[in-house]
MOPAC internal coordinates of N, CA, C and O (Angstrom, degrees):
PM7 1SCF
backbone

  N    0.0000 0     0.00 0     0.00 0    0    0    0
  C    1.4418 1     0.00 0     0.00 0    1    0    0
  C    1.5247 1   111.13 1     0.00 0    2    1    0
  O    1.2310 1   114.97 1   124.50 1    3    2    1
  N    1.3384 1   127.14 1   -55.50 1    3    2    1
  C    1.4171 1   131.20 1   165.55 1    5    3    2
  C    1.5529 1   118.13 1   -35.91 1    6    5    3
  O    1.2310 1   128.48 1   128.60 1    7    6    5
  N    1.4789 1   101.27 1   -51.40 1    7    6    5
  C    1.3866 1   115.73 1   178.71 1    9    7    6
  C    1.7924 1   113.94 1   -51.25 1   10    9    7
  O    1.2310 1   139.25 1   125.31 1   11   10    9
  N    1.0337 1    80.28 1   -54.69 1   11   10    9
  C    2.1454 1    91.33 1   178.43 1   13   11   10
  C    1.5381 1   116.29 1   -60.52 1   14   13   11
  O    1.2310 1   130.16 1   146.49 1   15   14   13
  N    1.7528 1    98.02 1   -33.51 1   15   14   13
  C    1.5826 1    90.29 1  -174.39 1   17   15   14
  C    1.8671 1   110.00 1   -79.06 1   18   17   15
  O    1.2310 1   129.98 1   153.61 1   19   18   17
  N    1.5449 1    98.35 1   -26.39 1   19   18   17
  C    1.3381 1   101.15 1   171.96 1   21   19   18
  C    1.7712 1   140.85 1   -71.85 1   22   21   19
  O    1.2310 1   139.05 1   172.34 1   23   22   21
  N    1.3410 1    80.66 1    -7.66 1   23   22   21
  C    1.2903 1   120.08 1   174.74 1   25   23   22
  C    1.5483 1   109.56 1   -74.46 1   26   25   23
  O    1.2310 1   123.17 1   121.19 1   27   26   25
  N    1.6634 1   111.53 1   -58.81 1   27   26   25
  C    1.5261 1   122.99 1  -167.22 1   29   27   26
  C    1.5099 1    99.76 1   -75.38 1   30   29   27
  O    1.2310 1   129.69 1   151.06 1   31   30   29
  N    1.4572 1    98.93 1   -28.94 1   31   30   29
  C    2.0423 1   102.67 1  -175.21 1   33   31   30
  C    1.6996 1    89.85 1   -68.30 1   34   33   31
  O    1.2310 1   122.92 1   110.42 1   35   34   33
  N    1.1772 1   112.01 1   -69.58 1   35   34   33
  C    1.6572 1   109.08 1  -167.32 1   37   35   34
  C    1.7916 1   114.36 1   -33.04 1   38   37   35
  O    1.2310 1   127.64 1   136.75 1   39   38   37
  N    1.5806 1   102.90 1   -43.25 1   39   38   37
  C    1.9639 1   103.70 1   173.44 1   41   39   38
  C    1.1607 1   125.55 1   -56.67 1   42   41   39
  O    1.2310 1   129.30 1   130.50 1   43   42   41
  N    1.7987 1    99.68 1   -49.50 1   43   42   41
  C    1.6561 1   103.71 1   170.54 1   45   43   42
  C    1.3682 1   121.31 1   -51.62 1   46   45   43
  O    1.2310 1   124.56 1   126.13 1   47   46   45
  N    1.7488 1   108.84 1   -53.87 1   47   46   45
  C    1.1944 1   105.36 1   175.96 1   49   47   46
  C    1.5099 1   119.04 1   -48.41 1   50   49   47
  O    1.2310 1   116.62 1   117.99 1   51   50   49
  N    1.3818 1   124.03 1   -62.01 1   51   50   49
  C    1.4066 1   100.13 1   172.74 1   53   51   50
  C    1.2710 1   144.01 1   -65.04 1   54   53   51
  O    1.2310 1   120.69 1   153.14 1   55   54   53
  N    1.3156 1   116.28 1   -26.86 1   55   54   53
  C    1.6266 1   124.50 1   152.25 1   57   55   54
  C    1.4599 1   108.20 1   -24.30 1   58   57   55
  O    1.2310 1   116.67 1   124.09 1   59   58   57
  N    1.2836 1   123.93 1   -55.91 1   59   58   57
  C    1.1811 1   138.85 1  -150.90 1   61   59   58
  C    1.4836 1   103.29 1   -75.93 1   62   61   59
  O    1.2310 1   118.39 1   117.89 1   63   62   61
  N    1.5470 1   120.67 1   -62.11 1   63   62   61
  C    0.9516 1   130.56 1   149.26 1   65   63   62
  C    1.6135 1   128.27 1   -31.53 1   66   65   63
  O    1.2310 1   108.49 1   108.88 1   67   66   65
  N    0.9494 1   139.12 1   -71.12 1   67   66   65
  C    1.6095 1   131.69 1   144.95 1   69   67   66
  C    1.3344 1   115.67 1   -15.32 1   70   69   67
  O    1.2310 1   113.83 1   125.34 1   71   70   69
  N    1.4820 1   129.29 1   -54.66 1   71   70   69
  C    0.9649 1   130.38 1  -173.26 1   73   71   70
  C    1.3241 1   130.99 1   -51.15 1   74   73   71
  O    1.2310 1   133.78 1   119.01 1   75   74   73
  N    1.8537 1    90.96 1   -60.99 1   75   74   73
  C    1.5877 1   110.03 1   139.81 1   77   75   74
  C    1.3919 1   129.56 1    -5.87 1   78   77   75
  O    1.2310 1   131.33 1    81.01 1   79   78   77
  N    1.4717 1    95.73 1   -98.99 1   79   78   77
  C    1.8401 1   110.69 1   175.52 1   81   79   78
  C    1.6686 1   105.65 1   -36.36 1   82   81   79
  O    1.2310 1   115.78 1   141.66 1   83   82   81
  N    1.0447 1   125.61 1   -38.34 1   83   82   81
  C    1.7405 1   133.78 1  -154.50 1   85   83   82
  C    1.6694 1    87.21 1   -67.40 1   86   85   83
  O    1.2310 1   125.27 1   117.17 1   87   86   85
  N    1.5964 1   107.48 1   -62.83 1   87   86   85
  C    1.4210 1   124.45 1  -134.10 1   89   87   86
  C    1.8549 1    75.40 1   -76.23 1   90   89   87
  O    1.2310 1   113.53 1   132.37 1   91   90   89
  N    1.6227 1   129.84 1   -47.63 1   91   90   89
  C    1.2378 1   114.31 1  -173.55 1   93   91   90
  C    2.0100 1   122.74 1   -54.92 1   94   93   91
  O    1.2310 1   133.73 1   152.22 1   95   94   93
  N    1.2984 1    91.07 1   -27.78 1   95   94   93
  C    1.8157 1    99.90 1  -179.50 1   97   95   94
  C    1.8261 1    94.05 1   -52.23 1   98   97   95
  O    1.2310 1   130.42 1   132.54 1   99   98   97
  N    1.6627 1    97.50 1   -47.46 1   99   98   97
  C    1.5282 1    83.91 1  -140.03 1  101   99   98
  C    2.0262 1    99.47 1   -80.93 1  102  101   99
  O    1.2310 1   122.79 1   156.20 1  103  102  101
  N    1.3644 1   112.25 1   -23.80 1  103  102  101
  C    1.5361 1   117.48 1  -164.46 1  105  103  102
  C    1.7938 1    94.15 1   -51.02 1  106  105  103
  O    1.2310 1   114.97 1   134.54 1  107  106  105
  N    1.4365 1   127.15 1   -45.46 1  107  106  105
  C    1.5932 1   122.47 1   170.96 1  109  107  106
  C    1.4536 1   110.73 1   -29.03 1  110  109  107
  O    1.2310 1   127.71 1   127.51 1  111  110  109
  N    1.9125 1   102.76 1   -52.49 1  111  110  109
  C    0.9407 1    95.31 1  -138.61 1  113  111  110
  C    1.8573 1   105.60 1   -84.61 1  114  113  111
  O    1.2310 1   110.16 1   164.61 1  115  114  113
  N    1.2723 1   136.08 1   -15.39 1  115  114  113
  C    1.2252 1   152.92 1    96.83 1  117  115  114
  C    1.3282 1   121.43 1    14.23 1  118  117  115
  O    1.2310 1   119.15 1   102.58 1  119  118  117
  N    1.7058 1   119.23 1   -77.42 1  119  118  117
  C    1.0450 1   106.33 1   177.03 1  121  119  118
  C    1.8585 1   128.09 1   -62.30 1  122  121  119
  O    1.2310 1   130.98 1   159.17 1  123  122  121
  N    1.3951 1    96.41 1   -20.83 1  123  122  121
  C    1.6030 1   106.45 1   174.38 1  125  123  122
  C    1.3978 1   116.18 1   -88.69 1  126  125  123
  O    1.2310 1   114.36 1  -172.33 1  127  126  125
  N    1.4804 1   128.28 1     7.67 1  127  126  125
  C    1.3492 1   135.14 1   141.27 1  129  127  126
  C    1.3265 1   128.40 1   -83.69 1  130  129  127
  O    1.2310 1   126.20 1   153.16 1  131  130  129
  N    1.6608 1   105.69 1   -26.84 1  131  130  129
  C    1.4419 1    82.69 1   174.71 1  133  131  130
  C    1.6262 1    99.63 1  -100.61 1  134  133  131
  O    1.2310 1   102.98 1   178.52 1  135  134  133
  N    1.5166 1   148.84 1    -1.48 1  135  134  133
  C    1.0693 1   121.97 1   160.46 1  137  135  134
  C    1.7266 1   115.67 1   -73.28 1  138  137  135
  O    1.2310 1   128.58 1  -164.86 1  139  138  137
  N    0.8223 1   101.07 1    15.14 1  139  138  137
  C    1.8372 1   117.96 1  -171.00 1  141  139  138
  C    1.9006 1    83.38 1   -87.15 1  142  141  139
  O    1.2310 1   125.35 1   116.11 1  143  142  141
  N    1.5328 1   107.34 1   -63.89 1  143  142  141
  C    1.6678 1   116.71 1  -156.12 1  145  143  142
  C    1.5043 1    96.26 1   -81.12 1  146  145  143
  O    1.2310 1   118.33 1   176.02 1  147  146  145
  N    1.1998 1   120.79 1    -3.98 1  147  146  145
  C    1.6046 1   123.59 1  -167.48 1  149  147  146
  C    1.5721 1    88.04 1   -94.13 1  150  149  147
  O    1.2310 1   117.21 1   133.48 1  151  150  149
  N    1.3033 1   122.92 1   -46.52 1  151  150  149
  C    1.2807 1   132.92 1   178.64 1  153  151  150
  C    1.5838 1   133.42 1   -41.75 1  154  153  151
  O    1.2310 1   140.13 1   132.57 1  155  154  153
  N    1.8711 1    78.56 1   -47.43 1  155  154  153
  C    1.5052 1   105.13 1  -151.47 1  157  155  154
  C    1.9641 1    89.83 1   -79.66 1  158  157  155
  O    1.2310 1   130.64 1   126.20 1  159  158  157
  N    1.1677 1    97.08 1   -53.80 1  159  158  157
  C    1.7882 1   103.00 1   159.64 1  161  159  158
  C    1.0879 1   126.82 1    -9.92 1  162  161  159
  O    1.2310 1   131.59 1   103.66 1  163  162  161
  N    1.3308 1    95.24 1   -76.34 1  163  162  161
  C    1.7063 1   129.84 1  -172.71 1  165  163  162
  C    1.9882 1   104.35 1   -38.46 1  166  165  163
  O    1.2310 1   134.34 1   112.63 1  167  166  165
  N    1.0393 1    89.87 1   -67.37 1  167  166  165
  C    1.5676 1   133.07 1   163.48 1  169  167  166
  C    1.2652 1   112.93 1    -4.64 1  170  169  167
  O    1.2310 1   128.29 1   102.73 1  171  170  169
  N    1.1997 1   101.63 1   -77.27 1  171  170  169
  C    1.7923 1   141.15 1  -175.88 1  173  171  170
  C    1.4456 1   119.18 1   -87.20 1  174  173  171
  O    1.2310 1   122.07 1   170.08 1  175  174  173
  N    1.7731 1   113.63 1    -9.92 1  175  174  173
  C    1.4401 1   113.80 1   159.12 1  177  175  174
  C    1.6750 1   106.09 1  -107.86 1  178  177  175
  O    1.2310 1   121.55 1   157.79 1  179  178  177
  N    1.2653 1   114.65 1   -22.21 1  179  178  177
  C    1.3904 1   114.42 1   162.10 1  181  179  178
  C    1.7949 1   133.34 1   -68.71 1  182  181  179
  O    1.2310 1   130.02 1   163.09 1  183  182  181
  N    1.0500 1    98.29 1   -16.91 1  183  182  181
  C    1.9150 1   101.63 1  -164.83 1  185  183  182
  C    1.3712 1   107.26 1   -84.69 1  186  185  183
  O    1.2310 1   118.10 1   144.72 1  187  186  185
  N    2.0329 1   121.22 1   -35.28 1  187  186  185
  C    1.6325 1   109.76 1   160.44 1  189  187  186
  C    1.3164 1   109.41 1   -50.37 1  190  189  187
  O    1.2310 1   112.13 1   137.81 1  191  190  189
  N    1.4823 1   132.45 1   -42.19 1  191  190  189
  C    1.3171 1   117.27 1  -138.04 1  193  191  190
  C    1.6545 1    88.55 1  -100.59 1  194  193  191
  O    1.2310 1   118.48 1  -168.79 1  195  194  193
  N    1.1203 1   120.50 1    11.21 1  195  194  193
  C    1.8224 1   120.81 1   168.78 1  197  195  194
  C    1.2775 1   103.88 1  -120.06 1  198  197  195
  O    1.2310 1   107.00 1   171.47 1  199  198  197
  N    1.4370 1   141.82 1    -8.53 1  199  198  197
  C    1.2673 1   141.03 1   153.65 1  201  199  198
  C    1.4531 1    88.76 1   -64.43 1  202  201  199
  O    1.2310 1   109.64 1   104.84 1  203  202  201
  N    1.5996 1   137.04 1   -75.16 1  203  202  201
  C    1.3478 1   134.40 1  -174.08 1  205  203  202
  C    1.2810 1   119.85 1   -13.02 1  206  205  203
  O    1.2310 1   121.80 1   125.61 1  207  206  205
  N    1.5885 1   114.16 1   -54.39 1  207  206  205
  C    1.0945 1   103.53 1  -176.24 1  209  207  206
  C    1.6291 1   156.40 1   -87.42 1  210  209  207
  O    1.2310 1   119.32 1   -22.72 1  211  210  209
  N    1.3284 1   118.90 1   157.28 1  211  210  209
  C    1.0240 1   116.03 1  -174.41 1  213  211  210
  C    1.8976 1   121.07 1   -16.73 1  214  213  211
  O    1.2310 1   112.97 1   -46.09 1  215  214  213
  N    1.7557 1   130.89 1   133.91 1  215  214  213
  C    1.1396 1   125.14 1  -178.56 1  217  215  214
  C    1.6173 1   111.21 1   -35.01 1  218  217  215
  O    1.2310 1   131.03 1   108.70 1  219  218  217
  N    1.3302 1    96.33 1   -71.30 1  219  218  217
  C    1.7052 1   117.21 1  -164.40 1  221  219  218
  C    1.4695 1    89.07 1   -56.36 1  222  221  219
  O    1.2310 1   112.32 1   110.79 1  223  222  221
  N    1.4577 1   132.10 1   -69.21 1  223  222  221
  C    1.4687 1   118.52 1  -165.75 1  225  223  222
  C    1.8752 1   112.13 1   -42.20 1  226  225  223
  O    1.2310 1   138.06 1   130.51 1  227  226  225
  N    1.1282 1    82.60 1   -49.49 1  227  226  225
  C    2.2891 1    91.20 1  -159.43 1  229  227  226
  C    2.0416 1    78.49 1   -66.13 1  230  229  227
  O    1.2310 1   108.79 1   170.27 1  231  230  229
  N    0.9597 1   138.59 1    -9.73 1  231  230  229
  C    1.8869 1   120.04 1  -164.13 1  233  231  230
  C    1.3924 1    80.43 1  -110.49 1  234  233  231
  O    1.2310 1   105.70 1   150.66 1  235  234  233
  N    1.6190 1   144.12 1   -29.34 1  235  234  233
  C    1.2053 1   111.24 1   168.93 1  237  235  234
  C    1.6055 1   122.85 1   -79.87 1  238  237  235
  O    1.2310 1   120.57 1   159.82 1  239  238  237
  N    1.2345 1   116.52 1   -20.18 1  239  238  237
  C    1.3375 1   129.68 1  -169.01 1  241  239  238
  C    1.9052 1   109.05 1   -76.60 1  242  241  239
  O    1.2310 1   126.07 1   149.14 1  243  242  241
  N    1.8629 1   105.94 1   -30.86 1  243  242  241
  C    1.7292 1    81.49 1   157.16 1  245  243  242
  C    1.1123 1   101.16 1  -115.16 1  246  245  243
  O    1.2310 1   105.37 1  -129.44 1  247  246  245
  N    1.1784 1   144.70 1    50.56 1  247  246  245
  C    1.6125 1   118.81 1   139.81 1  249  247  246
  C    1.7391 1    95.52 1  -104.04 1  250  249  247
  O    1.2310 1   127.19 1  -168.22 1  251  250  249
  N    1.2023 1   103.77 1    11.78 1  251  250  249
  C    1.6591 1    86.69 1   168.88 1  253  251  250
  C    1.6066 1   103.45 1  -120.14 1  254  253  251
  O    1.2310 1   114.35 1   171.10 1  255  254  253
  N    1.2713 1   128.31 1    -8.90 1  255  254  253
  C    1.2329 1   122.07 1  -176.26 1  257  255  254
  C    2.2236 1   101.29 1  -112.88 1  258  257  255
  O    1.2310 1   114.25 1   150.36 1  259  258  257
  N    1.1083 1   128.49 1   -29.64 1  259  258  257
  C    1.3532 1   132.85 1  -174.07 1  261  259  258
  C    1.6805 1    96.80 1  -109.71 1  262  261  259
  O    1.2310 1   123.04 1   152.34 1  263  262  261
  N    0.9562 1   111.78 1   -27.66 1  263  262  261
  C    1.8428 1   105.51 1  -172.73 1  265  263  262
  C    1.0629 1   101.47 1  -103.80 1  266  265  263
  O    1.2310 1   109.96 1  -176.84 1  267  266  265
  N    1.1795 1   136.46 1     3.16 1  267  266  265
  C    1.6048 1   135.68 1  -165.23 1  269  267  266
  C    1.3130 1   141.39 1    -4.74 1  270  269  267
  O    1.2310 1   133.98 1  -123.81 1  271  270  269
  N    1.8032 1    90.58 1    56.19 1  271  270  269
  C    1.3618 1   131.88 1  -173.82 1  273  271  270
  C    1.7929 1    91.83 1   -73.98 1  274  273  271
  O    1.2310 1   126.97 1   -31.07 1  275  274  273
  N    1.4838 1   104.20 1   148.93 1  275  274  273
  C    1.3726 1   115.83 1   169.28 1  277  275  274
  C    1.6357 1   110.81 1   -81.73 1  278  277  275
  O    1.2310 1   119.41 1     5.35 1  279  278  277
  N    1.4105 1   118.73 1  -174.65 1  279  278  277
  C    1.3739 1   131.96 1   173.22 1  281  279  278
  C    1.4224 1   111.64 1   -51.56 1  282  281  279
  O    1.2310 1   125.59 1   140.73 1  283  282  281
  N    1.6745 1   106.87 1   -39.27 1  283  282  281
  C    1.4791 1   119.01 1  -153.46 1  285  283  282
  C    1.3496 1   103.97 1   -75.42 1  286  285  283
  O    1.2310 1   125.67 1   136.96 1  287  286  285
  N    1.8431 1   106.72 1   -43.04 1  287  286  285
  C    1.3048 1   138.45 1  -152.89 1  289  287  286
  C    1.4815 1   104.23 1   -60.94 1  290  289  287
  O    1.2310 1   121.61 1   133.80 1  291  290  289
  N    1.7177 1   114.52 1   -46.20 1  291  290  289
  C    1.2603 1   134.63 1  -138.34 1  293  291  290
  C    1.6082 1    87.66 1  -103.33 1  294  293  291
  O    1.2310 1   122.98 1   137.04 1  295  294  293
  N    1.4028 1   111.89 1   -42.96 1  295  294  293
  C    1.3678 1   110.03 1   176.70 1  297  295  294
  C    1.5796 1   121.40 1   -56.43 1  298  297  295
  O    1.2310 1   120.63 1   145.79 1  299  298  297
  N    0.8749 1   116.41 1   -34.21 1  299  298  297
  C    1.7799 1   141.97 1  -179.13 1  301  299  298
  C    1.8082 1   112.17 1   -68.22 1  302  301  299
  O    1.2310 1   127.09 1   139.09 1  303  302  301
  N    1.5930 1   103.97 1   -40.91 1  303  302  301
  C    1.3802 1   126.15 1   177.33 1  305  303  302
  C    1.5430 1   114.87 1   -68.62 1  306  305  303
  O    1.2310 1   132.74 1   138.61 1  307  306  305
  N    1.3182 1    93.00 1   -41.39 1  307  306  305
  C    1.7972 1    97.48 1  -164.86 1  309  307  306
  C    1.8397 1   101.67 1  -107.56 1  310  309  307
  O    1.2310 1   118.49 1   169.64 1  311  310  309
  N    2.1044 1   120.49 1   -10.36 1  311  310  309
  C    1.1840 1   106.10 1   175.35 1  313  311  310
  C    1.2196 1   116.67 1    75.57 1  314  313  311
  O    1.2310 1   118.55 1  -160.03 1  315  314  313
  N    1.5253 1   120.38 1    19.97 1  315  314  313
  C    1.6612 1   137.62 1   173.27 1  317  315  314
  C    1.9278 1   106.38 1  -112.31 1  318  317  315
  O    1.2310 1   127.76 1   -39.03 1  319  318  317
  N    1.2088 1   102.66 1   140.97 1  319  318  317
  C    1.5234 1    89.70 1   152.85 1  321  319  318
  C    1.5075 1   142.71 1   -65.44 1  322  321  319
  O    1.2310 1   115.24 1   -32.67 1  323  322  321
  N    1.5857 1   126.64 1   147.33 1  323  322  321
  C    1.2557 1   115.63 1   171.75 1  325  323  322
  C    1.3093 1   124.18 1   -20.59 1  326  325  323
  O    1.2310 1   117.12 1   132.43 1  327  326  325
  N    1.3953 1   123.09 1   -47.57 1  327  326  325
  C    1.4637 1   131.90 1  -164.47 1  329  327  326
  C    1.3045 1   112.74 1   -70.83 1  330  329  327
  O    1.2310 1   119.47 1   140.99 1  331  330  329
  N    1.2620 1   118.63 1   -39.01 1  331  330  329
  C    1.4754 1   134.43 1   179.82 1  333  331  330
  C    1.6955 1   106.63 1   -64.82 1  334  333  331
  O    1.2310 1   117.93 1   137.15 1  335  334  333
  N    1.4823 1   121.55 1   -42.85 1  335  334  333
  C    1.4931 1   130.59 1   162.56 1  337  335  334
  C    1.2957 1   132.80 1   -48.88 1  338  337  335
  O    1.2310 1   130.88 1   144.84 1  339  338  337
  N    1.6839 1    96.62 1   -35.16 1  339  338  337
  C    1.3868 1   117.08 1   156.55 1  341  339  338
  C    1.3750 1   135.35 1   -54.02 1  342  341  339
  O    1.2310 1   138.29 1   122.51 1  343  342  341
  N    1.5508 1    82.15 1   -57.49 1  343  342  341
  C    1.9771 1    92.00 1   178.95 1  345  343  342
  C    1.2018 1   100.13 1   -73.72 1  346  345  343
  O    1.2310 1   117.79 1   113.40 1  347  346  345
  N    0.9704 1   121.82 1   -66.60 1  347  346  345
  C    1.7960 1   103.85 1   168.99 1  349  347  346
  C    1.5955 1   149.75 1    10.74 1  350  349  347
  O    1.2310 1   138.88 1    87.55 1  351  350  349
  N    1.1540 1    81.00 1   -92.45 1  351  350  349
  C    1.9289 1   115.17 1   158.99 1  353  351  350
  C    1.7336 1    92.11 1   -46.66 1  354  353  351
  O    1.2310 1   119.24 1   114.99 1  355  354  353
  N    1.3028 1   119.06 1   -65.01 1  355  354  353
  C    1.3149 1   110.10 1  -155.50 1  357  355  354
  C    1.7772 1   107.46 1   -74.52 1  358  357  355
  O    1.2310 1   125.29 1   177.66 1  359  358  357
  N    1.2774 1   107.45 1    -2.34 1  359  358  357
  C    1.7962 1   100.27 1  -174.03 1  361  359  358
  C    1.6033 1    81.91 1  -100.02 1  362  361  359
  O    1.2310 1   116.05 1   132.86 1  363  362  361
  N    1.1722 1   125.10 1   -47.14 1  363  362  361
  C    1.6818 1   113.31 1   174.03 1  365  363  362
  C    1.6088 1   110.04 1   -32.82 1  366  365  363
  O    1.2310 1   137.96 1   106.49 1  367  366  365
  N    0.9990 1    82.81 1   -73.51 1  367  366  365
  C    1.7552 1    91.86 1  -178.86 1  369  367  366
  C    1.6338 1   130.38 1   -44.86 1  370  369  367
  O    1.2310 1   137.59 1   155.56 1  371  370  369
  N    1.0575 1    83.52 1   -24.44 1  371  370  369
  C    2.2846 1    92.27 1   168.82 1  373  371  370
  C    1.7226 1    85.70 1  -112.28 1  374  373  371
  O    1.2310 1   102.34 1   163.64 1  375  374  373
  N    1.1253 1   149.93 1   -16.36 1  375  374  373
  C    1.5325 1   114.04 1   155.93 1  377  375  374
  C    1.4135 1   128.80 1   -84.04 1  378  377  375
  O    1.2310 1   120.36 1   173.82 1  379  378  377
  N    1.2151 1   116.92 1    -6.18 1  379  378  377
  C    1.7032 1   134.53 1  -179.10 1  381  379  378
  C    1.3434 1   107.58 1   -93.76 1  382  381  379
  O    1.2310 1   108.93 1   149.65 1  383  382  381
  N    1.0097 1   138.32 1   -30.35 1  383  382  381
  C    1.7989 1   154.09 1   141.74 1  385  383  382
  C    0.9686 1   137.47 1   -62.40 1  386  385  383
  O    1.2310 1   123.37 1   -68.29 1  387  386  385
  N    1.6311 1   111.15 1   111.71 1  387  386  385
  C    1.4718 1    92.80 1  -160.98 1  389  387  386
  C    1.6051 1   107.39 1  -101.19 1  390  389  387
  O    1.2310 1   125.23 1   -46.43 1  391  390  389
  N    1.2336 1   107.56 1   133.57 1  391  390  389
  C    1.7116 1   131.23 1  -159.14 1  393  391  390
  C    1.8473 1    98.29 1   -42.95 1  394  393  391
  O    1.2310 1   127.11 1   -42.58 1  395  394  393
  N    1.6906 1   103.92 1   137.42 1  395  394  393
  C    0.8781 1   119.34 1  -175.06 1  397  395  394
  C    1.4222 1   123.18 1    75.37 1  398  397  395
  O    1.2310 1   115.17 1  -149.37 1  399  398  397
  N    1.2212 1   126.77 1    30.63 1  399  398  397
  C    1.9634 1   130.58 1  -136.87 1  401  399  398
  C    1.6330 1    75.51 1  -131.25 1  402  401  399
  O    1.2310 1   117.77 1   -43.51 1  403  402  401
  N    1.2569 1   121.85 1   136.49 1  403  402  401
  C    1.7123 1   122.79 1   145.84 1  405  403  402
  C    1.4297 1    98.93 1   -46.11 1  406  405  403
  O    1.2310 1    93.69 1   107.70 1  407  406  405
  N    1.2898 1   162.96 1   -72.30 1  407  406  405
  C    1.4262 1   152.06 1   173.16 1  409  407  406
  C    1.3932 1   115.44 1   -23.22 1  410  409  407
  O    1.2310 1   123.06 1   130.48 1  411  410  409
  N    1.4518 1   111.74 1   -49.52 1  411  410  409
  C    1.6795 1   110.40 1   171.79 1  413  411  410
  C    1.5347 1   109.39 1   -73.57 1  414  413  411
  O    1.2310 1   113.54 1   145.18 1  415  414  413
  N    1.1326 1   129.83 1   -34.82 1  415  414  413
  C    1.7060 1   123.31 1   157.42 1  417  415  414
  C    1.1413 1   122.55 1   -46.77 1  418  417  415
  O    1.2310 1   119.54 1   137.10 1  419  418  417
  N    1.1591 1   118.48 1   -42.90 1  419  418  417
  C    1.6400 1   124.51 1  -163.26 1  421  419  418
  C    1.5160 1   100.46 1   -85.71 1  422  421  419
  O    1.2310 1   121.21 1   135.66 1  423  422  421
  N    1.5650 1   115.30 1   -44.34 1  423  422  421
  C    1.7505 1   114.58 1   172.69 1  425  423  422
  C    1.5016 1    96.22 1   -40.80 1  426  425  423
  O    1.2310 1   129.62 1    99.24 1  427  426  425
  N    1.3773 1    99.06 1   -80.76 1  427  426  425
  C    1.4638 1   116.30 1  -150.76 1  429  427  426
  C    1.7723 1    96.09 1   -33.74 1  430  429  427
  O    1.2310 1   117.81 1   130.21 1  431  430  429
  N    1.5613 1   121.77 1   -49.79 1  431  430  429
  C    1.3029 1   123.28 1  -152.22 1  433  431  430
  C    1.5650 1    85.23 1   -68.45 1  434  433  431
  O    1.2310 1   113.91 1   108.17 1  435  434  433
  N    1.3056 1   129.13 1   -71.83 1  435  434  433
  C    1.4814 1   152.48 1  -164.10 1  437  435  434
  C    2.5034 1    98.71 1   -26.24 1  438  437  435
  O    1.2310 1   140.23 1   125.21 1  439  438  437
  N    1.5823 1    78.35 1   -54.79 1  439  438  437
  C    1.5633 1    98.31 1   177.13 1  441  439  438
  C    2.0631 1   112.36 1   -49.23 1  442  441  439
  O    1.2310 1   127.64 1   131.37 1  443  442  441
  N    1.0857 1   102.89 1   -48.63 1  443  442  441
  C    1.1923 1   133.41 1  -159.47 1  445  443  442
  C    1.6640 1    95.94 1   -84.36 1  446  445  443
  O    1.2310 1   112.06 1   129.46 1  447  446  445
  N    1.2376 1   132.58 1   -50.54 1  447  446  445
  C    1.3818 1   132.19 1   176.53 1  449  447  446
  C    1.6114 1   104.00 1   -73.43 1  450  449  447
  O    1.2310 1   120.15 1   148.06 1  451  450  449
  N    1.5698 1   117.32 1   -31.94 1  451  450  449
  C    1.5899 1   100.13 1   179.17 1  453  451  450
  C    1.0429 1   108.42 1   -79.10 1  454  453  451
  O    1.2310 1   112.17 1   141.28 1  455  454  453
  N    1.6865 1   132.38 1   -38.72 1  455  454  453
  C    1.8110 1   127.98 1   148.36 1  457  455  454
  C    1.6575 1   132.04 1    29.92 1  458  457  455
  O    1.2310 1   145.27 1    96.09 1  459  458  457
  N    2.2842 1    68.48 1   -83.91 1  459  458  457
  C    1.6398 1   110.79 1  -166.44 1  461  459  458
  C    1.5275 1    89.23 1   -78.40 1  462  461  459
  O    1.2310 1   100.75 1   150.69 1  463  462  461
  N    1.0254 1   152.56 1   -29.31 1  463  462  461
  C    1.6490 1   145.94 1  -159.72 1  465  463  462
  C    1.4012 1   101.27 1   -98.52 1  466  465  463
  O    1.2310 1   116.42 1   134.70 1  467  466  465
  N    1.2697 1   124.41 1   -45.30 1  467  466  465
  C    1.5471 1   135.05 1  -173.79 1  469  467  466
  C    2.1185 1    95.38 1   -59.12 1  470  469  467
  O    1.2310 1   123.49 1   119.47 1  471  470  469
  N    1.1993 1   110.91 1   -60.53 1  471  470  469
  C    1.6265 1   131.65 1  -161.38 1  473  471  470
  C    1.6812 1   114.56 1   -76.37 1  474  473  471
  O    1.2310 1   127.45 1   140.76 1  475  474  473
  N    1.7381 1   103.27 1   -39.24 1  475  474  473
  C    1.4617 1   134.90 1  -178.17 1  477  475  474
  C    1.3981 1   115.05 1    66.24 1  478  477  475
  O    1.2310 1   131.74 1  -118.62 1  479  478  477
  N    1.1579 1    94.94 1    61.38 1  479  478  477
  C    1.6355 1   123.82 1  -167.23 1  481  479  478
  C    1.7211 1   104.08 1  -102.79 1  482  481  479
  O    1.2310 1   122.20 1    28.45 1  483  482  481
  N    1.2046 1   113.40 1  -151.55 1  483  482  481
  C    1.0698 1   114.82 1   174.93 1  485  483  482
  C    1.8710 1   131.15 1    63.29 1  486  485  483
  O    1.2310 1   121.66 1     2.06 1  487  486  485
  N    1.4749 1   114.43 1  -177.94 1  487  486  485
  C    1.6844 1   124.55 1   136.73 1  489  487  486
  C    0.9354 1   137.70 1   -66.18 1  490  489  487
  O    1.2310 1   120.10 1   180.00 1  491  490  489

């Protein structure tokens, strides 16, 4: 009798185990659908408000975000100075954010560390 139950414990236990491993393959695969739909969202409440914008702003904003042209790159493209690429990017960035948002923190900070790296300012 011991024998059998240790027997049925040993199946469960591995059942269980299998199950495990199974359920870990798939939670990736899950979590990379919904940052897919988190994305896809994002996406589709963002693209009026970058159609919105200004010509020159939205033509610097993808050759710096889809062309992943530098400051220098973009400046050279459009025949503006660095500084002008700057202000730019950074008025994009407080109109693409909506005020008070961890996203508008993180721009603003993100803005502010390329600044300090661009100038060699900073901590």
């Amino acid at each position: 009798m011991v024998k059998s139950h240790r027997a049925a414990e040993a199946r469960r236990w591995r059942s269980f185990e299998a199950s495990a491993r199974a359920a870990e393959h798939v939670e990736p695969v899950h979590a990379a659908s919904d940052d897919r739909l988190d994305a896809d969202a994002a996406l589709r409440a963002l693209a009026p408000r970058i159609a919105a914008l200004h010509a020159r702003d939205r033509d610097t904003l993808l050759l710096y975000a889809w062309a992943d042209l530098s400051y220098e790159q973009i400046a050279e493209a459009l025949g503006v100075p660095v500084g002008t690429v700057r202000s730019r990017l950074n008025r994009v960035r407080r109109k693409l954010a909506p005020p008070g948002s961890h996203a508008a923190t993180r721009l603003t900070w993100m803005a502010k560390e390329e600044t300090d790296a661009a100038f060699g300012t900073g901590a």
